[in-house]
N, C-alpha and C positions, 0 to 999 in steps of 0.2 A: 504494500500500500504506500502511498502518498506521504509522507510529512516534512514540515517542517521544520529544521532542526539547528538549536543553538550548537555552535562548533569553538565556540571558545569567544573572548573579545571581540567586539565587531566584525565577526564570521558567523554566517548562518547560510543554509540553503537547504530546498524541497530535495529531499531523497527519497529514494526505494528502502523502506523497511519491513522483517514481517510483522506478521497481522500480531495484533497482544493478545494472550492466552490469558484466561482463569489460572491464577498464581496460589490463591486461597480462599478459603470455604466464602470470602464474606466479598469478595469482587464481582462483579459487575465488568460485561464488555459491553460498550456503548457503541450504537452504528451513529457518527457525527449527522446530521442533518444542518448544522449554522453552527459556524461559531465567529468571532472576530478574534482581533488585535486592540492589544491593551496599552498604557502605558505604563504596564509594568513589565510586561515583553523590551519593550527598550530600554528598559533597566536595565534587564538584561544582557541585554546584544552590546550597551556600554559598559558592561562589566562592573555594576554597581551592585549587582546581587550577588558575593560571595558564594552563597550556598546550591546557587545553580552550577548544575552539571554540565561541562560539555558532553555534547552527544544527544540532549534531552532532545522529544518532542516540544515545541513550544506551545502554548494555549492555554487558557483557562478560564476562556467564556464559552462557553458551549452550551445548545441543547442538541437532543438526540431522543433514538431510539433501544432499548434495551434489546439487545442481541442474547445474550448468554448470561447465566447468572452463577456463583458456586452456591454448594450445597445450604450454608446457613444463610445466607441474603430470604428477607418474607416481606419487607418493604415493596419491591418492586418485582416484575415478573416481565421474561420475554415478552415485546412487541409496545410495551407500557413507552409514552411518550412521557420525556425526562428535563428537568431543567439539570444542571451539572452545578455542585456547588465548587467552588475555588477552594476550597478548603476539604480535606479530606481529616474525620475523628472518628475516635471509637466506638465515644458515647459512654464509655465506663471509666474512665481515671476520674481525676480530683478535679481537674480544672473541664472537661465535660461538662460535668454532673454540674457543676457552677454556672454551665454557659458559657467559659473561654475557650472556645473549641480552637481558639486560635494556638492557643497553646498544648492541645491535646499532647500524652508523651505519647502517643505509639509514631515507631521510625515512619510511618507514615501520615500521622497527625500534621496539620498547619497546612501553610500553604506547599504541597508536594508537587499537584499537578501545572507540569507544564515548568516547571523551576527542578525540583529533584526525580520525579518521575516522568514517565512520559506523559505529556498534555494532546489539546483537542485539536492541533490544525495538523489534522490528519481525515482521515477516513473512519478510524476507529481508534478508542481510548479506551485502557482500565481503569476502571475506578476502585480503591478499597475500600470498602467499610461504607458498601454501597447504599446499606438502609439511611445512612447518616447522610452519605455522598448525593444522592438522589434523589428529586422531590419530583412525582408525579402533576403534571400537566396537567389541571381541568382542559374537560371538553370548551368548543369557543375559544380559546388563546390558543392564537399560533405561534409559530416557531418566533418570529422577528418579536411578538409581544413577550415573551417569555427569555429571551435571549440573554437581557442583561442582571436576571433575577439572581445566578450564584456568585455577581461577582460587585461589579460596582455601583447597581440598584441595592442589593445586601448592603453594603459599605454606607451608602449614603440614611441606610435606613437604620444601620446600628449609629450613623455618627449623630441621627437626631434623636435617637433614642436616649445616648448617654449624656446629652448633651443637658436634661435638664430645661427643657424650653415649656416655659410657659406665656398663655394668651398676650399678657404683658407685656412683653418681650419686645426688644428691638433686636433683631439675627444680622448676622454679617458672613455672609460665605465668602472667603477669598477664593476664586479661583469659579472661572464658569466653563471647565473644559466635562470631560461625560460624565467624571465622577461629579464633578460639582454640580453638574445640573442633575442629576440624580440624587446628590443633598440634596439640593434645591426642591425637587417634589415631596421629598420626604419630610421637611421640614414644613412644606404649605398643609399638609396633611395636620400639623399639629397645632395651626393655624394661629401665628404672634400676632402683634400690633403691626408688626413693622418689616419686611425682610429686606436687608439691600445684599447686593452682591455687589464687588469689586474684580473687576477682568479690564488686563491691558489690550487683551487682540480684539479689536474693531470688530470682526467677525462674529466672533462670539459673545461680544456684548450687545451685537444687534441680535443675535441668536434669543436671547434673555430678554430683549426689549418685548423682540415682536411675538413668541410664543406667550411671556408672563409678563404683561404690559401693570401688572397689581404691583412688580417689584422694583424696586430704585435700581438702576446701575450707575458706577462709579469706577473711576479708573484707579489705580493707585498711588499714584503721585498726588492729590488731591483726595483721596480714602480718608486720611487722617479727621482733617477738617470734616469733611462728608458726612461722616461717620457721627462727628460729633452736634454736627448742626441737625442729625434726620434721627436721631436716639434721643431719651426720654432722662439720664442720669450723666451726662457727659459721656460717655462711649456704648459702645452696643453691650449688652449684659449677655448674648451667646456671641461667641465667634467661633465657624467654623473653618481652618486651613485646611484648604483642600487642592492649593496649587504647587507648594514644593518648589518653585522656585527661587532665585535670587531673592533676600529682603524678605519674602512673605509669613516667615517664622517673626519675625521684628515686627511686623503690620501687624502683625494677630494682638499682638500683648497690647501695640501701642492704643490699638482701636477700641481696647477692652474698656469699660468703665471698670473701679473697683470692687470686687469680689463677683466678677464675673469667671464665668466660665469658659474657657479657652480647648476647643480640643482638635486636636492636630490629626487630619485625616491623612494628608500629606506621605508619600514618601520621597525621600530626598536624595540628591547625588552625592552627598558630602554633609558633613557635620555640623551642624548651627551651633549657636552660643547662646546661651542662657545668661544673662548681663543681671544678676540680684541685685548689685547694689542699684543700680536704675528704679528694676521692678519693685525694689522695696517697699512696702504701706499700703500698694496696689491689692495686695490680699486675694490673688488670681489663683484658681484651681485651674489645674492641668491634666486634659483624657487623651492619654497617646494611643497609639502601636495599631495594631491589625486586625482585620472585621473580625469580630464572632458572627462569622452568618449562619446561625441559624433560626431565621426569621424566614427563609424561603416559602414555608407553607401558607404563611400571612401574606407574605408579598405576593403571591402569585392568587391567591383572596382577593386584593384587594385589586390585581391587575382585570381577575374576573366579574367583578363588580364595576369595574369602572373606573374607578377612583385613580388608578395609576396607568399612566401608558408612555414609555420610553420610546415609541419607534420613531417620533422627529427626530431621533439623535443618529439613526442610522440613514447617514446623506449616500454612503457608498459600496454597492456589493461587488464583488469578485468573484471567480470560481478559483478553486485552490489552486488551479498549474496558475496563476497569476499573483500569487500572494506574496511575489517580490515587490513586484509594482504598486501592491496595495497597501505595501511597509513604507515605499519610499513615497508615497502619499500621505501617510499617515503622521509619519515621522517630520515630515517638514510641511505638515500643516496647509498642503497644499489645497486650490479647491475649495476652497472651506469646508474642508472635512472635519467632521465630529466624529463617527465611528464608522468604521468599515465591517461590513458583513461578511465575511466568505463563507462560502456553500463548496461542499468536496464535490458537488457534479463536475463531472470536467464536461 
């Protein structure tokens, strides 16, 4: 079959691999139907993700169809349409049982697919610990509505979850690229006084205007002020970082009124600073690190109700023999792309 595959540093390319076998009682083989390109795959391909394997399949938004199951998988059954979570748990250790699936310990817990195991831009993926891994598709949602449910829909739905937002609220999402507009619906769902976002590319602050014309935009050079003139206590009382760029860890705090809430969706190329003596008296709690998604059942509720729907964010599809061209589209933002679909039909 078909995959895409990390080769070390800014090396990748589509090869001939075989097909993934049933490894243990609780996997799952998935026939790919959609999945896209993240921007944590160029993490990647920059060599910003240590714990990525060369040699890996890349991917880890996907849905599909259940092909093969092993022996103890009861969750999900041959031919069952699937959304694919990015996070592969057991469901039984300590931090499970809690809800940090992000931190499950099994060698296969956290984020594996597509980083340490093989991922979805292939033809076909294993999943482990597939009852966990796997959340069936209601009838009505198709593959593109369903698409970005295990990865950066999750993300944006655990980052308003912890975030603590109430009606009152003035919100500040830095950063309006998929993950951030993906906050962005998850947060209207819990419905503030006030949301602004801040995005520097033109493109996708018109993206924000004309889909959620209810939301302020602001650029960041001007955020600060912004920020404080359109909030209720001198800075916004939630801030979500969700761009990982240059500065945007420093916007977060600066934007923050005191004893707000600051959580860092974000991941980044390189190491920020933490400046205390500054933040001093500010009294700012801080939510880092990486989704616990496991809200998929809800999210895909909510997508079947109505309530939530990603597919404006999908501007472009590909079929897999082209998934060079749809990196080097993606990657520099060409087009005004927001996410690319690729489909394994060649």
């Amino acid at each position: 079959m078909l995959a895409y595959t990390y080769l070390g540093e800014g090396r990748s390319a589509l090869i001939d691999k075989p097909m993934p076998q049933i490894l243990g009682p609780k996997d799952a083989i998935v026939r790919v139907t959609l999945g896209c390109i993240c921007t944590s795959d160029l993490h990647i391909l920059r060599g910003s993700v240590p714990r990525a394997v060369p040699g890996v399949t890349l991917g880890h938004e996907m849905v599909g169809v259940v092909e093969r199951t092993g022996e103890a998988v009861r969750g999900v059954k041959p031919g069952d349409r699937v959304a694919v979570n990015v996070e592969t748990f057991c469901g039984e250790c300590f931090f499970c049982r809690h809800g940090y699936v992000n931190n499950c310990t099994d060698p296969d817990g956290g984020w594996a697919l597509g980083c340490r195991i093989d991922g979805g831009q292939a033809e076909y993926v294993r999943v482990p610990h597939a009852d966990q891994g796997l959340t069936v598709i209601p009838d009505g949602v198709s593959d593109e509505q369903a698409l970005f449910v295990g990865d950066i829909l999750a993300t944006g739905w655990w980052a308003a979850r912890i975030s603590e937002i109430t009606e009152e609220d003035a919100v500040l999402i830095i950063g309006a690229g998929p993950t951030g507009i993906c906050t962005l619906l998850s947060v209207m769902l819990r419905r503030p006084a006030r949301i602004i976002v801040c995005e520097k590319d033109s493109q996708r602050a018109d993206f924000v205007r004309r889909h959620y014309p209810s939301v302020l935009v602001t650029g960041p050079e001007e955020c600060v002020d912004f920020v404080r003139g359109h909030s209720f206590h001198g800075g916004a009382d939630v801030v979500l970082e969700v761009a990982g760029s240059d500065d945007t860890f420093r916007l977060a705090w600066e934007c923050a009124r005191p004893n707000a809430v600051v959580t860092v969706v974000a991941l980044y190329d390189g190491p920020q600073v933490l400046p205390l003596p500054q933040m001093y008296g500010k009294n700012l709690t801080f939510k880092t690190g990486g989704v616990d998604g496991c809200d998929c059942a809800e999210i895909l509720h909510m997508i079947a109700a109505g309530q939530l729907d990603t597919t404006p964010l999908i501007t472009h599809r590909f079929p897999l023999n082209r998934i060079g061209e749809a990196y080097r589209i993606f990657a520099n933002r060409l087009d005004g792309v927001v996410k690319v679909a690729v489909t394994p039909d060649l």
